[in-house]
C-alpha positions in Angstrom: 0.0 0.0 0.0 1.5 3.3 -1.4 0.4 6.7 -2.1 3.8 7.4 -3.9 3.1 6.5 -7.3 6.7 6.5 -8.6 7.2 4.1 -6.0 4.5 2.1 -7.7 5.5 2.2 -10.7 8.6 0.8 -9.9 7.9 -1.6 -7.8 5.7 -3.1 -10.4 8.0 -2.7 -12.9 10.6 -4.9 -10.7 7.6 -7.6 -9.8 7.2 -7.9 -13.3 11.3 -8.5 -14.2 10.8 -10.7 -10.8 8.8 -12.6 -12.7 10.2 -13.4 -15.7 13.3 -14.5 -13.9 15.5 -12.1 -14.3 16.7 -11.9 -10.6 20.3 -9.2 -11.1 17.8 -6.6 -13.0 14.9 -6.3 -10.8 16.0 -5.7 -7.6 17.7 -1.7 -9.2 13.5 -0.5 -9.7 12.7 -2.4 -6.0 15.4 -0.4 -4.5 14.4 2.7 -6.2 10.6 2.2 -5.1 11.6 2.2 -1.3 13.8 5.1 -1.7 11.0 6.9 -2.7 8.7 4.8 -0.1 10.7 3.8 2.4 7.2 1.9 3.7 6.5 -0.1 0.9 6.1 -3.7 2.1 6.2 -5.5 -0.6 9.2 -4.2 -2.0 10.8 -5.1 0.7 9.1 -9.2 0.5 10.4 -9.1 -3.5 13.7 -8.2 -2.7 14.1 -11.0 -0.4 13.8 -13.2 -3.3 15.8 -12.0 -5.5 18.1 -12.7 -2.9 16.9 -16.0 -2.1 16.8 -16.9 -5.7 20.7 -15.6 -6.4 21.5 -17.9 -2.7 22.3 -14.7 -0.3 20.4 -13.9 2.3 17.3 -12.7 2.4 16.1 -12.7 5.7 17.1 -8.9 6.5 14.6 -7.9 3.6 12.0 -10.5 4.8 12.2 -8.9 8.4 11.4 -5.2 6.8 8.4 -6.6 4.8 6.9 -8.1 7.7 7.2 -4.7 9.8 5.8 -2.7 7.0 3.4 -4.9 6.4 1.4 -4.4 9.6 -0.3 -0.9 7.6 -0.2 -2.9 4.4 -3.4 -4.5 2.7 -4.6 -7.7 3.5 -3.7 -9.2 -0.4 -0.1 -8.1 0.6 0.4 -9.6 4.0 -1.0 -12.7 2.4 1.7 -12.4 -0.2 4.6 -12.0 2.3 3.6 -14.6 4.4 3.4 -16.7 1.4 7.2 -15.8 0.2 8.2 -16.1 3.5 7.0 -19.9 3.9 8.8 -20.3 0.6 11.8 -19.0 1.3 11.8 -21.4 4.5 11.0 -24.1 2.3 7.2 -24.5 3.5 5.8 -24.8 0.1 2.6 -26.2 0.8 2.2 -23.4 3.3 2.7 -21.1 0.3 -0.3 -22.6 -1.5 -2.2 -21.8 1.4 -1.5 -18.1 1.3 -2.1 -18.2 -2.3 -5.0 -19.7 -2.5 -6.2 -17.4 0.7 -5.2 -14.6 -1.8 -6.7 -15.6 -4.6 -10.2 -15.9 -2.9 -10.1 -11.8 -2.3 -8.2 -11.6 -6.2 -8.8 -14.7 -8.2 -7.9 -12.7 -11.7 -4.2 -12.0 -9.9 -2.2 -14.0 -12.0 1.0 -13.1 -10.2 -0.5 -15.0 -7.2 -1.4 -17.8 -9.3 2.4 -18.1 -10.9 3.5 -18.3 -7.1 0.9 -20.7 -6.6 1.6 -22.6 -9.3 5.4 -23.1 -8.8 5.4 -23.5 -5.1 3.0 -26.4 -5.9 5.9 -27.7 -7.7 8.6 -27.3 -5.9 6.2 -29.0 -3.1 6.0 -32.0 -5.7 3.1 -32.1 -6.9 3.7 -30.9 -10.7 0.4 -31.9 -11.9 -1.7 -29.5 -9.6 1.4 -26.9 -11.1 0.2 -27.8 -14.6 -3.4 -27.1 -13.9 -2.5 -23.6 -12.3 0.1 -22.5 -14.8 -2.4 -23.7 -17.5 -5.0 -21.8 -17.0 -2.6 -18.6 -17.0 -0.9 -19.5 -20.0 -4.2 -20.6 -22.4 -5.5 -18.2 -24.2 -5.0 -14.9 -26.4 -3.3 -13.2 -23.7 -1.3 -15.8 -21.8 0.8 -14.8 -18.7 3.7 -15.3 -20.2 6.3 -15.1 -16.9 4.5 -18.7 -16.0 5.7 -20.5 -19.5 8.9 -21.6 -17.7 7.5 -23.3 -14.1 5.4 -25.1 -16.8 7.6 -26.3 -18.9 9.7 -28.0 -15.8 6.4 -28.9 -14.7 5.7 -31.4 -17.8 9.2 -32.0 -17.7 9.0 -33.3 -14.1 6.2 -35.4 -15.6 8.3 -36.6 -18.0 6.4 -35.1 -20.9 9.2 -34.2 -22.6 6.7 -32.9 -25.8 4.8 -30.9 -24.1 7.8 -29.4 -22.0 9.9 -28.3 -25.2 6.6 -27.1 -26.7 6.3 -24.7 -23.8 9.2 -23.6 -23.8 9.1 -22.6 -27.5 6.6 -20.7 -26.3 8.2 -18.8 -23.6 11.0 -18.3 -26.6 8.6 -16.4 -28.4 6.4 -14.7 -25.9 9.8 -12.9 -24.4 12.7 -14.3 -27.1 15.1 -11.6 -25.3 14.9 -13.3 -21.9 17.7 -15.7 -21.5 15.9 -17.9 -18.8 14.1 -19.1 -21.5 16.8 -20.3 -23.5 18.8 -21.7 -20.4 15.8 -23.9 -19.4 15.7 -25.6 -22.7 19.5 -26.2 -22.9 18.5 -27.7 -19.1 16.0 -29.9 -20.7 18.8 -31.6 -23.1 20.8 -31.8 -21.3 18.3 -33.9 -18.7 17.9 -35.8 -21.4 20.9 -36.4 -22.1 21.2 -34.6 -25.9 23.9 -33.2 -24.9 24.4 -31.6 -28.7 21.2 -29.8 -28.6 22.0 -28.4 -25.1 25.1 -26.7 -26.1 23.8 -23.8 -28.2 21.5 -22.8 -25.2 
């Protein structure tokens, strides 16, 4: 919750680089957003996991968000609590949050891209593929959750259907290299070690 709407701007500009994976870039327009809103909790909850995601530590950001986050909505204390669990590695704890989120915003499809990868990384890919699906059908498919699918089919060992999506998330956002490095990944799982090495 802000009234500052540079800090807004780019805090959702950084979210949205957060999303896509691109975890050195986004945390320059999360900084800037709590310079300009030293209060803005959720700022302070996505910088933690660009830190988490890079393996430093984000506990000191985690501790900010959830002090800020007293004032902040209910949608966003939700949200930290849920990157919180996920950072301490209680996934299905995550989903809870999530899904407590989405009841108040079921068309956030941020929420449902956390949702859907923390139901992988809890191991159960196929409830993944039936979150990140419904994101990514259609005419205006959330791009950002191309990739947690892919690995998701690829955990299924849908190997098809994996490389599929992942074409996908080439041509959705061909300038993103996270897409490119996930399909070099899948060869190389697969051991076509040839195809992996342009990626």
């Amino acid at each position: 919750t802000s009234t500052d709407q540079p800090a807004i701007e780019h805090f959702l500009k950084g979210r949205d680089i957060f999303h896509l994976a691109w975890f050195e870039e986004a945390p320059s327009h999360l900084h800037k957003a709590i310079q300009l809103d030293s209060t803005l909790a959720v700022a302070y909850i996505y910088l933690a996991m660009t830190e988490y995601f890079q393996y430093q530590d984000p506990f000191p950001y985690v501790e900010k968000a959830k002090f800020h986050g007293k004032n902040a909505s209910p949608g966003e204390r939700w949200l930290i609590n849920g990157w919180e669990k996920f950072i301490n590695t209680s996934y299905l704890e995550t989903v809870n949050f999530m899904d407590s989120l989405l009841s108040e915003y079921p068309d956030d499809n941020y929420a449902k891209h956390i949702l859907g990868f923390s139901y992988r990384d809890a191991g159960k890919s196929e409830k993944a593929v039936e979150v990140l699906s419904e994101i990514t059908d259609g005419t205006e498919p959330f791009g950002p959750a191309y990739n947690h699918l892919a690995y998701s089919y690829h955990d299924l060992g849908e190997t098809e259907k994996a490389l599929a999506t992942v074409d996908q998330f080439i041509d959705w956002a061909p300038e993103n290299p996270s897409a490119y490095d996930t399909k070099g990944h899948m060869f190389y799982d697969m051991g076509e070690y040839e195809k992996a090495i342009p990626y």
